[in-house]
Steps between C-alpha positions, in 0.01 A plus 500: 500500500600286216564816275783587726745207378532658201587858623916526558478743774274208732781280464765761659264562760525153602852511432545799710283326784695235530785690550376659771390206677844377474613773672258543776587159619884560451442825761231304698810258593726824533304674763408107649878510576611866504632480158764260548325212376682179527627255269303182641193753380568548173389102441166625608429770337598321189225241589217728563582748250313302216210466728489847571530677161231244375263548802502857482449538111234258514301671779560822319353408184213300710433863654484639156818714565587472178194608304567860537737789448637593844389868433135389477555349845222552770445442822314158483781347292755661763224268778498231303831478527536513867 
C-alpha cells in the first residue's frame, strides 16, 4: 500500500473521490428536500462536509479500494465494499 503514495494517478483517484462524495451529499440534501434546498441548510452541509469526505476516503483506503486498478475489479472487492 505504501508504494501507492508515490504513483500520481492514486492521488487523483482520491482527488476524484472526494469529489464525488461532495456531491452525493449535495444531491442527498436535494432529493431530502425536492431540490430546493434551503438556505438555513447550507450551514449544515458545510459542517458535515469535512466529516464526510474524510470518513469516506478513510474507509475506502481501510477497504483497500485503493490498491487496485478499477479494471482489475472483482466481485469480492465490489462485497467488500458493501
Amino acid at each position: 500500500m505504501i508504494h501507492q503514495l508515490r504513483n500520481r494517478n492514486f492521488y487523483l483517484l482520491i482527488s476524484a473521490d472526494a469529489v464525488f462524495f461532495v456531491l452525493s451529499l449535495f444531491l442527498a440534501y436535494a432529493v431530502r428536500f425536492t431540490f430546493n434546498i434551503p438556505h438555513s441548510e447550507f450551514h449544515l452541509i458545510a459542517a458535515v462536509m469535512p466529516w464526510v469526505v474524510t470518513v469516506k476516503t478513510f474507509t475506502f483506503f481501510l477497504m483497500s479500494v485503493y490498491r487496485g486498478m478499477w479494471r482489475y475489479t472483482s466481485l469480492p472487492d465490489a462485497l467488500r465494499l458493501l
